[in-house]
C-alpha positions as CSV (number, residue, x, y, z in Angstrom):
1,X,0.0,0.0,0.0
2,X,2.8,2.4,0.8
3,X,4.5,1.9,-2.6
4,X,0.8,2.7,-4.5
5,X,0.5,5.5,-1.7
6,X,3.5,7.1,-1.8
7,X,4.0,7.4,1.8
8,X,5.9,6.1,4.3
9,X,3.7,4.0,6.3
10,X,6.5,1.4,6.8
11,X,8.9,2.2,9.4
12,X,11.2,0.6,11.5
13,X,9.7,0.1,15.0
14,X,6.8,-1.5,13.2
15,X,9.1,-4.5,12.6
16,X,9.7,-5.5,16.0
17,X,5.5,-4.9,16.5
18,X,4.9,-7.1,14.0
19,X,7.1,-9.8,15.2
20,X,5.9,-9.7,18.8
21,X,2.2,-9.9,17.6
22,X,3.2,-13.4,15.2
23,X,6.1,-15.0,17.5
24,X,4.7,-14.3,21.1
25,X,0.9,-13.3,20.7
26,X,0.4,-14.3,24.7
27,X,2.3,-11.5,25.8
28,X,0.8,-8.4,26.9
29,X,2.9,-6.5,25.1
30,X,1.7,-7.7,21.9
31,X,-2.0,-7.5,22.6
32,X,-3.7,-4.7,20.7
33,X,-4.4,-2.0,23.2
34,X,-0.2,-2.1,24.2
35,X,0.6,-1.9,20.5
36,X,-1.8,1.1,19.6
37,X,-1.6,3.1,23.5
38,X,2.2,2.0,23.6
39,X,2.7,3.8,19.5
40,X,0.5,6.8,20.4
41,X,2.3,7.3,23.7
42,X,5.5,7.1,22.3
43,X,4.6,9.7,19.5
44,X,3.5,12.2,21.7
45,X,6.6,11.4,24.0
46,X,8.7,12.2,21.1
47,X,6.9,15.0,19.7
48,X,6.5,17.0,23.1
49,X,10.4,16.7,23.8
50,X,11.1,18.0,20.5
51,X,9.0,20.9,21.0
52,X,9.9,21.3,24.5
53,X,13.7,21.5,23.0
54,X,12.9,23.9,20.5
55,X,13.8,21.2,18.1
56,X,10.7,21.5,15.1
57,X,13.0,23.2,12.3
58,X,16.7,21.2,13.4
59,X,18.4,18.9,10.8
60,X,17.7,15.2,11.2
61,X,20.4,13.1,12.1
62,X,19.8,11.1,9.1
63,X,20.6,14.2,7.2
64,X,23.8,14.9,9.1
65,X,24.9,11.9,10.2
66,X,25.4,13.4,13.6
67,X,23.9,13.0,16.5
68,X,23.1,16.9,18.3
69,X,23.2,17.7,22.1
70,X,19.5,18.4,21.5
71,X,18.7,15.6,19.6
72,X,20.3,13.5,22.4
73,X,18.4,15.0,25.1
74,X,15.0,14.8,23.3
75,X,15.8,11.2,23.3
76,X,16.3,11.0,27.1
77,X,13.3,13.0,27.5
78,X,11.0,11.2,25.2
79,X,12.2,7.4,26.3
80,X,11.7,8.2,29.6
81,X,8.2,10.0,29.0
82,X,7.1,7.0,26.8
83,X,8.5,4.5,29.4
84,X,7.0,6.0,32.1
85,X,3.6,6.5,30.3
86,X,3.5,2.8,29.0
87,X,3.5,2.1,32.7
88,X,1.0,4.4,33.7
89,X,-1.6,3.3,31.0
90,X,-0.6,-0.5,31.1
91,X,0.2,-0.4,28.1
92,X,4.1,-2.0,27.3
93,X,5.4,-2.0,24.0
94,X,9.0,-1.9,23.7
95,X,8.5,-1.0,19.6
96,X,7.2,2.1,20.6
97,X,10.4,3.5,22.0
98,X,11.6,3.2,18.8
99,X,8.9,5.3,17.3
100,X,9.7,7.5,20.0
101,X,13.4,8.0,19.0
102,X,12.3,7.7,15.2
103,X,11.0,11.4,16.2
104,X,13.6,12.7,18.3
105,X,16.1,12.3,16.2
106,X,14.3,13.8,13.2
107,X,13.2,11.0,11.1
108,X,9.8,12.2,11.2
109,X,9.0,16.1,11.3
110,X,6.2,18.1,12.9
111,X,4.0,17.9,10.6
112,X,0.2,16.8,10.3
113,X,1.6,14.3,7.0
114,X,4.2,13.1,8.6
115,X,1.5,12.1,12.3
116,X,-0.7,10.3,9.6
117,X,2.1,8.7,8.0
118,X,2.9,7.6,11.2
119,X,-0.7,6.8,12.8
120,X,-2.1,4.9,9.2
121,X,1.5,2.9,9.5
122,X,0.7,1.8,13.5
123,X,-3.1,1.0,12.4
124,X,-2.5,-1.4,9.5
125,X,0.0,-3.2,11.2
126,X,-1.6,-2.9,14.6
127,X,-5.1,-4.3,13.1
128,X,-3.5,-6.8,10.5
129,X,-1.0,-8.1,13.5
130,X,-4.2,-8.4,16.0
131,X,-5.9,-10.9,13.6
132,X,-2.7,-12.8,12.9
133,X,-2.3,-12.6,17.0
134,X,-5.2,-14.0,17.9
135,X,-4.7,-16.8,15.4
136,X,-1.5,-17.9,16.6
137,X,-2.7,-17.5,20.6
138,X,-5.8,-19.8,19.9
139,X,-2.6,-22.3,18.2
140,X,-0.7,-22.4,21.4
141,X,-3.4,-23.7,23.6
């Protein structure tokens, strides 16, 4: 769909979200609420550190191929936000920490495209993965 589409809906924390929901679909973390409230927590970690940091307009590091004292601090910020909301909610999902630094570091701007890009991603995969999930849980019992 992303190739039709043109846009990136693929991206590389959905990988590891994927996996967990086919190779351990008993684990919390890889139960549908986790995967979407873990994603949408990380996202706003990420994008409220880069804003707290001033950081909307700064180069990517995947432009520079540097990594920036405020790019690094976002990070810390926005891990720890997302870890710390994941526990609050209930809602682990390691993946999303990725999504979280996918931000921070610039891979994805502040932009309304680039929050669909990243929400239409986390749904297909989140919604595709639950079926497949639930298939492979009702296998190992």
């Amino acid at each position: 769909m992303a190739l039709v589409t043109g846009r990136v809906w693929l991206f590389p924390s959905l990988g590891p979200t994927a996996f967990l929901q086919a190779e351990a679909p008993t684990l919390p973390m890889s139960r549908l609420y986790n995967t979407l409230i873990g994603h949408l927590v990380g996202i706003i970690a990420g994008y409220l550190a880069v804003i707290m940091l001033g950081l909307n307009g700064a180069d990517s590091v995947f432009v520079i191929h540097r990594v920036t004292v405020g790019r690094m601090w976002a990070s810390v910020i926005a891990v720890t936000l997302t870890l710390a909301g994941q526990i609050l909610l209930k809602a682990a999902h390691a993946p999303a920490a990725a999504t979280t630094l996918l931000i921070t570091m610039g891979g994805f701007q502040r932009k309304w495209s680039d929050v669909a890009d990243l929400a239409v991603g986390i749904l297909i995969v989140a919604f595709m993965g639950e079926c497949l999930r639930r298939l492979r849980a009702s296998e190992t019992v």
